[in-house]
CHARMM-style PDB file with segment names, atoms N, HN, CA, C and O in Angstrom:
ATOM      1  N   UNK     1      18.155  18.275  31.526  1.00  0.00      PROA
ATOM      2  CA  UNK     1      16.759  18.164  31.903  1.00  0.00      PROA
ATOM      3  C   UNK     1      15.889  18.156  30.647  1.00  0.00      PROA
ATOM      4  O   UNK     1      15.908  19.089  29.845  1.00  0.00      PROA
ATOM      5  N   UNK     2      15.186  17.155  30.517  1.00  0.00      PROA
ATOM      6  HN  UNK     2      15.170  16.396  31.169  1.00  0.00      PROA
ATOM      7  CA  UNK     2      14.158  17.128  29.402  1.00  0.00      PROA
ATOM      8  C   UNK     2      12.660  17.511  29.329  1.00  0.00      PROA
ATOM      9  O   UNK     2      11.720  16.904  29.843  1.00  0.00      PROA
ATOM     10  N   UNK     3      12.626  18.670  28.568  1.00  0.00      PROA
ATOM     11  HN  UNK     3      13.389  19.163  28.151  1.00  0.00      PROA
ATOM     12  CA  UNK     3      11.268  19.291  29.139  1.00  0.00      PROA
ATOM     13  C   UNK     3       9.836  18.586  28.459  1.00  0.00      PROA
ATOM     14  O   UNK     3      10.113  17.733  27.616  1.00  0.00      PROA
ATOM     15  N   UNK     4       8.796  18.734  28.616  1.00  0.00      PROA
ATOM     16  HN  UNK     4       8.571  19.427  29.301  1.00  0.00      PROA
ATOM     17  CA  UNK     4       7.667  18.402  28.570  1.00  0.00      PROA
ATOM     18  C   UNK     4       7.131  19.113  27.222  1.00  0.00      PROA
ATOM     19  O   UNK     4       6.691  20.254  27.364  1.00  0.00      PROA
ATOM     20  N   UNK     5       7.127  18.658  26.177  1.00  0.00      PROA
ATOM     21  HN  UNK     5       7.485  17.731  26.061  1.00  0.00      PROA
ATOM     22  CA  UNK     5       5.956  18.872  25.172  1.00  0.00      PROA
ATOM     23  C   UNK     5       4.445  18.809  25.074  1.00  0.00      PROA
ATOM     24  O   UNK     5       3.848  17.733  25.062  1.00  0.00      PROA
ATOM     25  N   UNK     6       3.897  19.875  25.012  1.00  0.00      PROA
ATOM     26  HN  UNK     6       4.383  20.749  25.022  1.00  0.00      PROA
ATOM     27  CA  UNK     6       2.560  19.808  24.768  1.00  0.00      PROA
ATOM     28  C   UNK     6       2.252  20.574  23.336  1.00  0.00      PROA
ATOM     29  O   UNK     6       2.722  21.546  22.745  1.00  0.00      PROA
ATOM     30  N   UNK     7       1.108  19.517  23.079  1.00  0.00      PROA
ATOM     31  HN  UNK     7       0.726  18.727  23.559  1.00  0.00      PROA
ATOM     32  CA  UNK     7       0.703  20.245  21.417  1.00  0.00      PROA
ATOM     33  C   UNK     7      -1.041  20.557  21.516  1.00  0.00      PROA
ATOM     34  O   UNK     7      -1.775  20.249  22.456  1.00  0.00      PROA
ATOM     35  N   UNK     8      -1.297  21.025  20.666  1.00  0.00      PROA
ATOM     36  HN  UNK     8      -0.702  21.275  19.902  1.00  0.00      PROA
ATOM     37  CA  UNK     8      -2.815  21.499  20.977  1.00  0.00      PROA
ATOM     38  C   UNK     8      -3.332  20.157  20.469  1.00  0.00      PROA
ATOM     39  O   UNK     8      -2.784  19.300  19.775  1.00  0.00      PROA
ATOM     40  N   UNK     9      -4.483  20.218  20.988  1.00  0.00      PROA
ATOM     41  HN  UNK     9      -4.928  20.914  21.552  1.00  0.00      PROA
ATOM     42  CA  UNK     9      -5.509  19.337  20.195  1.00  0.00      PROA
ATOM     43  C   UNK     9      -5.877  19.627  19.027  1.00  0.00      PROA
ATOM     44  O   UNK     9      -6.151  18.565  18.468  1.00  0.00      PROA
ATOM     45  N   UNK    10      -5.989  20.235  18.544  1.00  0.00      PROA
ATOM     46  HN  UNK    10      -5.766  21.098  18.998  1.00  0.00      PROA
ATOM     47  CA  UNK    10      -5.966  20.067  16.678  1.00  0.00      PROA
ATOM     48  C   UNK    10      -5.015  19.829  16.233  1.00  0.00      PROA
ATOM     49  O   UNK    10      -5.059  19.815  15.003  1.00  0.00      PROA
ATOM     50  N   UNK    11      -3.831  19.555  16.774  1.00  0.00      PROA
ATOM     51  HN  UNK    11      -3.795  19.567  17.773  1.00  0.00      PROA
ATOM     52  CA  UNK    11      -2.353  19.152  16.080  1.00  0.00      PROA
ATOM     53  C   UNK    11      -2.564  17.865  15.726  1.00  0.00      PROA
ATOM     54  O   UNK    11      -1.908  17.561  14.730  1.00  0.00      PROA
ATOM     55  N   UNK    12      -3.316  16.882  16.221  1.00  0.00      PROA
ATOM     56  HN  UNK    12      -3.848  17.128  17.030  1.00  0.00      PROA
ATOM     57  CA  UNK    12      -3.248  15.339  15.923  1.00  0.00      PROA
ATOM     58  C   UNK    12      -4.270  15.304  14.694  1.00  0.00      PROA
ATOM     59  O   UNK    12      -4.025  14.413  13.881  1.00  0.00      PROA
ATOM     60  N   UNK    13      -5.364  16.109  14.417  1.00  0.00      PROA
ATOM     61  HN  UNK    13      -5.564  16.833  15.078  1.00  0.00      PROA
ATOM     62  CA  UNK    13      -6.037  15.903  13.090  1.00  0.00      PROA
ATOM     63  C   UNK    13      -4.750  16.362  12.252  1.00  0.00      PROA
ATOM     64  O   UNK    13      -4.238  15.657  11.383  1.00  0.00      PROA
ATOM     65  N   UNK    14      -4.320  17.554  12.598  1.00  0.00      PROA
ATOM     66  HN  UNK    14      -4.736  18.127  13.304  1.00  0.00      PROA
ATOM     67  CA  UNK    14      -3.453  18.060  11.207  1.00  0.00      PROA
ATOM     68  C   UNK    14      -2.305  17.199  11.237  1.00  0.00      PROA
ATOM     69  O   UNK    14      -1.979  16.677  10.172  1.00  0.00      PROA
ATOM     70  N   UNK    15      -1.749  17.000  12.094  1.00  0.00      PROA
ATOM     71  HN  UNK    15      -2.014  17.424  12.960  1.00  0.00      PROA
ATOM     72  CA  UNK    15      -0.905  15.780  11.677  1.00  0.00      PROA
ATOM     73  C   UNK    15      -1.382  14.373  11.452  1.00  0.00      PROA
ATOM     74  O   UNK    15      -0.361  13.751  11.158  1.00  0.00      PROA
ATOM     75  N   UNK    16      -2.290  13.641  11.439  1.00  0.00      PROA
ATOM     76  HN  UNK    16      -3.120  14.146  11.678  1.00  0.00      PROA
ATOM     77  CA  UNK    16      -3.129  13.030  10.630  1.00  0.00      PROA
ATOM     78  C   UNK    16      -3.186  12.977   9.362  1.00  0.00      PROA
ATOM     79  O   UNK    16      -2.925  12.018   8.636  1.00  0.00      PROA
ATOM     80  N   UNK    17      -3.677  14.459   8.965  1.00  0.00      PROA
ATOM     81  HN  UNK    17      -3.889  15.238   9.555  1.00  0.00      PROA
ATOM     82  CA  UNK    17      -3.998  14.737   7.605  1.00  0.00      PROA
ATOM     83  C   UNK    17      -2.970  15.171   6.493  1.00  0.00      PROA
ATOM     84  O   UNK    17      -3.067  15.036   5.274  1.00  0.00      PROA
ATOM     85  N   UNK    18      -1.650  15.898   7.471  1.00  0.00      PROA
ATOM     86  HN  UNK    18      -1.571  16.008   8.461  1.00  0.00      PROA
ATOM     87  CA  UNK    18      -0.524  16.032   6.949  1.00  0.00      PROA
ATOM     88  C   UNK    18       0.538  14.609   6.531  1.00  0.00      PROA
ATOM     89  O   UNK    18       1.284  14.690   5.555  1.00  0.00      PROA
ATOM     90  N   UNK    19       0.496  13.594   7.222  1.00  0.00      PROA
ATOM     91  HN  UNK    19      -0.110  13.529   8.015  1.00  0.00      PROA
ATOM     92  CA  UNK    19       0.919  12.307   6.963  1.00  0.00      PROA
ATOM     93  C   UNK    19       0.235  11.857   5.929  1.00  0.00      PROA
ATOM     94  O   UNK    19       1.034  11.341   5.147  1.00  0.00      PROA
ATOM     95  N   UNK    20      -1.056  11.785   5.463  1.00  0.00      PROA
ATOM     96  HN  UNK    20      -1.705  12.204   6.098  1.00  0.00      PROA
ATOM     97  CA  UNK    20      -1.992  11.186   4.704  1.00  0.00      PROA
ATOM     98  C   UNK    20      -1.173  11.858   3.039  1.00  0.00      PROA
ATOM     99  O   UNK    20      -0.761  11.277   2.035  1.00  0.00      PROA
ATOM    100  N   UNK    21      -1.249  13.570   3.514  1.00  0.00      PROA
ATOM    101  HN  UNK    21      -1.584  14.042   4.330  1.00  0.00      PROA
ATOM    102  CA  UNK    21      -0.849  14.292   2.273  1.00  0.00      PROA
ATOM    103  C   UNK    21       0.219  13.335   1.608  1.00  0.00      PROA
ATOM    104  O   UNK    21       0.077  12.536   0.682  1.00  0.00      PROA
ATOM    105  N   UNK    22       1.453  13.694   2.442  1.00  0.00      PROA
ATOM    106  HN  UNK    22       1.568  14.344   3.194  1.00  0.00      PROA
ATOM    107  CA  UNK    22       2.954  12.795   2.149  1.00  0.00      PROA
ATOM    108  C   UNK    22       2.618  11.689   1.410  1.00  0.00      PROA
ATOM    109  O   UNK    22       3.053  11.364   0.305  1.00  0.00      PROA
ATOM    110  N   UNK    23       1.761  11.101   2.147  1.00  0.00      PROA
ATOM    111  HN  UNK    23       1.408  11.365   3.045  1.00  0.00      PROA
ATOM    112  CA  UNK    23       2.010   9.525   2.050  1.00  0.00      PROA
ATOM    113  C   UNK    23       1.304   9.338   0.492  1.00  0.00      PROA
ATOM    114  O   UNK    23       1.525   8.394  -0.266  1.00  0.00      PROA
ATOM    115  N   UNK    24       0.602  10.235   0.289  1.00  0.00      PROA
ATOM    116  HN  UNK    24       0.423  11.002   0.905  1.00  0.00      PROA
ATOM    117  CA  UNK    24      -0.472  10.230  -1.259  1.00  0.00      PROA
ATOM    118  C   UNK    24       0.606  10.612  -2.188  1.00  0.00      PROA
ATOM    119  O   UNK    24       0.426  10.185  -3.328  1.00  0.00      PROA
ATOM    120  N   UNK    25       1.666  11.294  -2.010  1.00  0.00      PROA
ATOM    121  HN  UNK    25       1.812  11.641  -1.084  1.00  0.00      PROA
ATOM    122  CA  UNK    25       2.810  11.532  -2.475  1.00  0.00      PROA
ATOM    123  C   UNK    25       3.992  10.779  -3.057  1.00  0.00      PROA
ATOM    124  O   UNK    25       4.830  11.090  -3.903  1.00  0.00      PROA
ATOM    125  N   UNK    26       3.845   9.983  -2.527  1.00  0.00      PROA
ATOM    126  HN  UNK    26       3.165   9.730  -1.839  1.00  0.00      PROA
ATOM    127  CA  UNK    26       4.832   8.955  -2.191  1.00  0.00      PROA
ATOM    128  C   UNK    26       4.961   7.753  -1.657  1.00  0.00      PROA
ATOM    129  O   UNK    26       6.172   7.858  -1.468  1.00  0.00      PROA
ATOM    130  N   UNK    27       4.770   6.942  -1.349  1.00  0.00      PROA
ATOM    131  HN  UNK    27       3.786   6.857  -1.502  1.00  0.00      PROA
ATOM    132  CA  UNK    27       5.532   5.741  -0.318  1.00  0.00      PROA
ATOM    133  C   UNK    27       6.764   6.105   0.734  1.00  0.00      PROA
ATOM    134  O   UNK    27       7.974   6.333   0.708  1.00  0.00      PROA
ATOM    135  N   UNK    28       5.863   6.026   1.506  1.00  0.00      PROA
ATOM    136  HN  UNK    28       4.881   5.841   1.528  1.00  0.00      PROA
ATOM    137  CA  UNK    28       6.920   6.367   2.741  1.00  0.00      PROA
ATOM    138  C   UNK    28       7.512   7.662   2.866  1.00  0.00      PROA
ATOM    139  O   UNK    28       8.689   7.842   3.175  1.00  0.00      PROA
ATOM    140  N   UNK    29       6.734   8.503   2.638  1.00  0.00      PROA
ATOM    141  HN  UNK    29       5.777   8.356   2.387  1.00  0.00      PROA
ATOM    142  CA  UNK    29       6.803  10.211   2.896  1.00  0.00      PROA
ATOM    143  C   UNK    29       6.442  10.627   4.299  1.00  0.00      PROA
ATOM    144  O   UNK    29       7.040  11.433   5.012  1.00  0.00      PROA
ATOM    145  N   UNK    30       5.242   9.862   4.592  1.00  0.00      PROA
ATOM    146  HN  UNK    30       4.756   9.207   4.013  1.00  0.00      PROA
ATOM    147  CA  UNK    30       4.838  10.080   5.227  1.00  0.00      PROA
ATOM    148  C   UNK    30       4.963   9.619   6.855  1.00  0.00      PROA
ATOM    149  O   UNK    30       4.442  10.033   7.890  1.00  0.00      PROA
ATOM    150  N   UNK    31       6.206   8.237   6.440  1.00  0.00      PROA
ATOM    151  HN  UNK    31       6.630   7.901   5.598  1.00  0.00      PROA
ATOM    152  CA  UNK    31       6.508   7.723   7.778  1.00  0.00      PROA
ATOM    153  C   UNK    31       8.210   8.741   8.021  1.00  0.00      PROA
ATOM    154  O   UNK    31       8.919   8.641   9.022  1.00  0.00      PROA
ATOM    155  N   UNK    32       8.535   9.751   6.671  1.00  0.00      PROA
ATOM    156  HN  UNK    32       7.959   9.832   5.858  1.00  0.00      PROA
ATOM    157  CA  UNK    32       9.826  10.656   6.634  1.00  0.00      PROA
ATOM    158  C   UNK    32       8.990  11.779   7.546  1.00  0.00      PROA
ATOM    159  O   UNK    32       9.471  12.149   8.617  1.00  0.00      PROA
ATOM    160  N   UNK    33       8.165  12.116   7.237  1.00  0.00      PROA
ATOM    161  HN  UNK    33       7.775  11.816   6.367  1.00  0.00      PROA
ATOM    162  CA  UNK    33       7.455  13.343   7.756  1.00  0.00      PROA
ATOM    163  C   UNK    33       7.594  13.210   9.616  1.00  0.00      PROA
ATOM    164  O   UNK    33       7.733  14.128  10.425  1.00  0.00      PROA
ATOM    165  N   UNK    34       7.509  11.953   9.826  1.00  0.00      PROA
ATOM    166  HN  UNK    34       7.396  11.207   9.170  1.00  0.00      PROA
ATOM    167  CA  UNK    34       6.634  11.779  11.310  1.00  0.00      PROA
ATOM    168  C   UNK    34       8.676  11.539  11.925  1.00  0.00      PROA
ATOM    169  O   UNK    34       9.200  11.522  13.039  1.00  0.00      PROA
ATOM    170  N   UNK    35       9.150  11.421  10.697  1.00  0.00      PROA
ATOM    171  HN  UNK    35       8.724  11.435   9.793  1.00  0.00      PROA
ATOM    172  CA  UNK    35      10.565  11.066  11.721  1.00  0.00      PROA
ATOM    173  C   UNK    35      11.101  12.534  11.545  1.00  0.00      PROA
ATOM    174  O   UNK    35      11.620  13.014  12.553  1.00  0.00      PROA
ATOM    175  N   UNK    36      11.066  13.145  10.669  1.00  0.00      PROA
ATOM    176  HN  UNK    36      10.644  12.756   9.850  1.00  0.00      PROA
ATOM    177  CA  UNK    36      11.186  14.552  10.942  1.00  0.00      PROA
ATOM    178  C   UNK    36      10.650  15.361  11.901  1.00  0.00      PROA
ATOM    179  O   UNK    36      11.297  16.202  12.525  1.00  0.00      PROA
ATOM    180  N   UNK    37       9.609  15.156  12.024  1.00  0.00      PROA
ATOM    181  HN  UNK    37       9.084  14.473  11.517  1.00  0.00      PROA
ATOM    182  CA  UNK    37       8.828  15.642  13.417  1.00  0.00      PROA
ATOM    183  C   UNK    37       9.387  15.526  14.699  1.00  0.00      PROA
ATOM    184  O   UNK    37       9.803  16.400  15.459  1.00  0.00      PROA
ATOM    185  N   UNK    38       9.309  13.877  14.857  1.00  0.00      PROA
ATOM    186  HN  UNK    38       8.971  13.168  14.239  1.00  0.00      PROA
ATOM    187  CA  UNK    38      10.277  13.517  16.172  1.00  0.00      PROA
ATOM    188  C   UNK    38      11.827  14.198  16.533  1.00  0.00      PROA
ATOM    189  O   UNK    38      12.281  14.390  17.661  1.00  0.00      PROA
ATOM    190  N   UNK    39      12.417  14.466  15.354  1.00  0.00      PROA
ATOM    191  HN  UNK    39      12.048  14.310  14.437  1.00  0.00      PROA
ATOM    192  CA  UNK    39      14.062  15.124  15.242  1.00  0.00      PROA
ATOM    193  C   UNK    39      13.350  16.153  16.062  1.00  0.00      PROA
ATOM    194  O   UNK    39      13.179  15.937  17.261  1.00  0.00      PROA
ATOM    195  N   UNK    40      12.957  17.169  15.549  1.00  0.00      PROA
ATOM    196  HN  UNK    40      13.096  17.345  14.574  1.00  0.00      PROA
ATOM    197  CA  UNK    40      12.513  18.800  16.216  1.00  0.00      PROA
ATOM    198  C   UNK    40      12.245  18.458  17.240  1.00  0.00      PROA
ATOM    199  O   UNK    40      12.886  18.988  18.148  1.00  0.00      PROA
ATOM    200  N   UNK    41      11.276  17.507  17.592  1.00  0.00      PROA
ATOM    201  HN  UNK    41      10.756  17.076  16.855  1.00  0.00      PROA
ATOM    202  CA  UNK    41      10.756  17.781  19.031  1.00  0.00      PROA
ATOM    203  C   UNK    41      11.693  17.216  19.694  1.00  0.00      PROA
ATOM    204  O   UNK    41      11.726  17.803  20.775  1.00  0.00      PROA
ATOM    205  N   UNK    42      12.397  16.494  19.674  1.00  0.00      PROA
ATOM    206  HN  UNK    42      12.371  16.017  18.796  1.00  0.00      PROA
ATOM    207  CA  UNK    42      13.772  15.674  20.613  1.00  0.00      PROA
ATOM    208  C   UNK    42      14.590  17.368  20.337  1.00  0.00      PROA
ATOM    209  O   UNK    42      14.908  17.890  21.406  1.00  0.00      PROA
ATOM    210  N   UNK    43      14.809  17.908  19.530  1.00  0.00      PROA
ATOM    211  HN  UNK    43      14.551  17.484  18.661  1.00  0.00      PROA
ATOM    212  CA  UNK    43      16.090  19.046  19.192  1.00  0.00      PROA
ATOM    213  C   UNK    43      15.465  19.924  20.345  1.00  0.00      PROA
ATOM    214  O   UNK    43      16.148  20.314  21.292  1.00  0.00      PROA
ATOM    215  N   UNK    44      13.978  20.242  20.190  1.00  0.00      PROA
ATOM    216  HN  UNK    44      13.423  19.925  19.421  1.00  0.00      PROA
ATOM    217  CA  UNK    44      13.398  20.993  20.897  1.00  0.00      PROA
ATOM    218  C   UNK    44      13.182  21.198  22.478  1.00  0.00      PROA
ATOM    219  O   UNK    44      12.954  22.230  23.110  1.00  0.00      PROA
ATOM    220  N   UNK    45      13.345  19.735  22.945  1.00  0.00      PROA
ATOM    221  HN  UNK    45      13.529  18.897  22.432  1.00  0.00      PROA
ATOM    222  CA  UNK    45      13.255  19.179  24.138  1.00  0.00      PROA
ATOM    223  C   UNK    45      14.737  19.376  25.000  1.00  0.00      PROA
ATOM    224  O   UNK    45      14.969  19.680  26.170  1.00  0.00      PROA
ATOM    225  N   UNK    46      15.532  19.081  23.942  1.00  0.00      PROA
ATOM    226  HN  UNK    46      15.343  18.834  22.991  1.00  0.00      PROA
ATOM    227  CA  UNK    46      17.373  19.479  24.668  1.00  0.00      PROA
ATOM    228  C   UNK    46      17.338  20.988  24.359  1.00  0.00      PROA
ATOM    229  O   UNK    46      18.145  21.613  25.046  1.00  0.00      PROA
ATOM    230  N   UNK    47      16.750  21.598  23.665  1.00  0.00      PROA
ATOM    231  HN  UNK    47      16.094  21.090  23.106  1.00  0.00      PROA
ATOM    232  CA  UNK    47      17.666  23.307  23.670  1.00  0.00      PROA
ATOM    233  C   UNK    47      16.024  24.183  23.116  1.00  0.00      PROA
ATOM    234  O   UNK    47      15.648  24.506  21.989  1.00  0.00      PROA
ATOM    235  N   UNK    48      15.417  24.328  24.372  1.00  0.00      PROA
ATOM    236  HN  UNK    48      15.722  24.066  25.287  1.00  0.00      PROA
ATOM    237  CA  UNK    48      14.043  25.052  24.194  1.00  0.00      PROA
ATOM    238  C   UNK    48      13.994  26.651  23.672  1.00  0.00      PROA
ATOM    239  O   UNK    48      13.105  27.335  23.164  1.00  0.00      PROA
ATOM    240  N   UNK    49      15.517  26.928  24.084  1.00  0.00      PROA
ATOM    241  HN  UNK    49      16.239  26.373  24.496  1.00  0.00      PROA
ATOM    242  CA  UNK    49      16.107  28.558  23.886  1.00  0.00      PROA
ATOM    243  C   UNK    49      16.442  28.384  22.316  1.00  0.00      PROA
ATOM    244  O   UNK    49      15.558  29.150  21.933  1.00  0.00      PROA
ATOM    245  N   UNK    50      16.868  28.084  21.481  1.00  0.00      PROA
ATOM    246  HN  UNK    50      17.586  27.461  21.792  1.00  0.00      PROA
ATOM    247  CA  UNK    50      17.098  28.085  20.560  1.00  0.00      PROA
ATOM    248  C   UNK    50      15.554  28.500  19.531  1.00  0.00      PROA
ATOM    249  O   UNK    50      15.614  28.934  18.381  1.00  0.00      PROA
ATOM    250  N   UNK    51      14.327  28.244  20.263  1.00  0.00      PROA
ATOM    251  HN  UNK    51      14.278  27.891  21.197  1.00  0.00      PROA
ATOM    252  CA  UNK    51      13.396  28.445  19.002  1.00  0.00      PROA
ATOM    253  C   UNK    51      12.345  29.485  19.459  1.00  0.00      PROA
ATOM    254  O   UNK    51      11.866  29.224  20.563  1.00  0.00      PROA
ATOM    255  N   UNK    52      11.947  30.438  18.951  1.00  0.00      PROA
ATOM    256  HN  UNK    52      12.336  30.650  18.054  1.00  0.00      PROA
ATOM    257  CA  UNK    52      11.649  31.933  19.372  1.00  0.00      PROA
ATOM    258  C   UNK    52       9.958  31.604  20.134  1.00  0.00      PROA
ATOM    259  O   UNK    52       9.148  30.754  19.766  1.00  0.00      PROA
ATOM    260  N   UNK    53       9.802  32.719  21.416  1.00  0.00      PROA
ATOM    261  HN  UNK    53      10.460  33.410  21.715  1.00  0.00      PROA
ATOM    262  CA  UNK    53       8.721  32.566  21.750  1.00  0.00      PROA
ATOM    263  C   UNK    53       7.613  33.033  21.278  1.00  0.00      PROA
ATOM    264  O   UNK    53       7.604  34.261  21.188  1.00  0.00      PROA
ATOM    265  N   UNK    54       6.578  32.442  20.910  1.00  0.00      PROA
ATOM    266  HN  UNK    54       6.586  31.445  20.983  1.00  0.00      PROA
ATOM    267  CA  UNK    54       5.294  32.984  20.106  1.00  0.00      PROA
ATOM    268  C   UNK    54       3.718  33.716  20.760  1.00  0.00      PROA
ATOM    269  O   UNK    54       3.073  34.620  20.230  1.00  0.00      PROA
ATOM    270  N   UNK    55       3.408  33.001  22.021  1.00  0.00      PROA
ATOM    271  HN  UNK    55       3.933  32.266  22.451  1.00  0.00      PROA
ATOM    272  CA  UNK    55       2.754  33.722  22.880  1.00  0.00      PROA
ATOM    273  C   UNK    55       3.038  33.058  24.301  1.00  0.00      PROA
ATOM    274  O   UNK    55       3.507  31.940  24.516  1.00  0.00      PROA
ATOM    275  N   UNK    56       2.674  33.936  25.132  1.00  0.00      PROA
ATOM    276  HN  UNK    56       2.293  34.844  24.957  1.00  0.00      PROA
ATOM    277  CA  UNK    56       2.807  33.213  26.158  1.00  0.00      PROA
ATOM    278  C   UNK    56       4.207  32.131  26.619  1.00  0.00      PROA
ATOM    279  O   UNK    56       5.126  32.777  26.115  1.00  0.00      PROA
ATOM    280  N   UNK    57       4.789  31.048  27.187  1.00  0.00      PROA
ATOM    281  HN  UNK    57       4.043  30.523  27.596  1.00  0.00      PROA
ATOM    282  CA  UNK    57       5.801  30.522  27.042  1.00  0.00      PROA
ATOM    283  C   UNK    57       5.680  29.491  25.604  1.00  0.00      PROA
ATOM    284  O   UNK    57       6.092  28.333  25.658  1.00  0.00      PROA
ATOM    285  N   UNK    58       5.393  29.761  25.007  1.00  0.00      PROA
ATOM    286  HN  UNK    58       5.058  30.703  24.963  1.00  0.00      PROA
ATOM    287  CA  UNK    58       4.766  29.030  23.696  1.00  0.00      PROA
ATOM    288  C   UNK    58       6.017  29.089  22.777  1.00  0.00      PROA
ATOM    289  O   UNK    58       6.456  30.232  22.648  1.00  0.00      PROA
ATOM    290  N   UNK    59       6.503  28.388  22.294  1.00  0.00      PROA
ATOM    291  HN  UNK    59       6.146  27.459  22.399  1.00  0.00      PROA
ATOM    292  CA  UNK    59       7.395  28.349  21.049  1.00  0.00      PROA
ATOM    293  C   UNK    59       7.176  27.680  20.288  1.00  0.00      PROA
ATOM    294  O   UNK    59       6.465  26.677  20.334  1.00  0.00      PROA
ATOM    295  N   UNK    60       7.934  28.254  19.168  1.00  0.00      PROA
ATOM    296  HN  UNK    60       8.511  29.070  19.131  1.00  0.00      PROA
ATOM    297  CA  UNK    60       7.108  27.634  17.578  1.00  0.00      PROA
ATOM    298  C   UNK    60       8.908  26.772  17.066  1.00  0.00      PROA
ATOM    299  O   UNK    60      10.066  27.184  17.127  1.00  0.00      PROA
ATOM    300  N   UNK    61       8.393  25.700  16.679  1.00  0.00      PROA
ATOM    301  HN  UNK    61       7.452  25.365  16.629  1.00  0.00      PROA
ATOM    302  CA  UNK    61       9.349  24.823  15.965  1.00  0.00      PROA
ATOM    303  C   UNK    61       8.980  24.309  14.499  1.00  0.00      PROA
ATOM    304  O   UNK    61       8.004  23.607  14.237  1.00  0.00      PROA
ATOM    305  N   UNK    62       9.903  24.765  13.613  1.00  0.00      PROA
ATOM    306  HN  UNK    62      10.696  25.336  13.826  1.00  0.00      PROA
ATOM    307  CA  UNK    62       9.077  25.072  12.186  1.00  0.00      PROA
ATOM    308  C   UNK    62      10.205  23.771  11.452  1.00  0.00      PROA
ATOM    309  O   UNK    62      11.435  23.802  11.406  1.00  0.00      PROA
ATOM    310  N   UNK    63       9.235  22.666  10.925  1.00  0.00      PROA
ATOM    311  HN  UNK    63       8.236  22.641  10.962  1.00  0.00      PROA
ATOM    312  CA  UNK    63       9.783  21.351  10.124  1.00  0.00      PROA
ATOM    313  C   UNK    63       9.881  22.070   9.235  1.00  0.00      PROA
ATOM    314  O   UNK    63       9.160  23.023   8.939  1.00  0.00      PROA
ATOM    315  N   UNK    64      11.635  21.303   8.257  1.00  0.00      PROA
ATOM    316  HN  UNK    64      12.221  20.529   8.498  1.00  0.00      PROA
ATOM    317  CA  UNK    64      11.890  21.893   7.199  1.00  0.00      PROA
ATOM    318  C   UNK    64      11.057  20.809   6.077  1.00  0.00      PROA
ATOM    319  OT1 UNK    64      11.066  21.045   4.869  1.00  0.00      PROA
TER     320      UNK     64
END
């Protein structure tokens, strides 16, 4: 069963602004960043128990 992700609304500025960082970094950091992202949240989506709860049913998934 594949569960439902929700992110706050300030997650899309900071990830916005976090891609921008990368990408000022580098060439193509920033399209590594956003595929790193997707890994967790797909990892996150098959095994929700694996990543600790933070408030509420809330869990935190921390990109390396």
């Amino acid at each position: 069963m594949t569960r439902r992700i929700v992110f706050r609304p300030q997650a899309a500025t900071e990830l916005a602004e976090a891609v921008d960082w990368y990408e000022a970094r580098g060439q193509g950091l920033g399209a590594e960043f956003l595929r790193s992202l997707d890994a967790v949240v797909a990892h996150l989506q098959r095994n929700p128990t694996l990543y600790p709860i933070v408030f509420g049913n809330a869990r935190r998934a921390v990109l390396r």
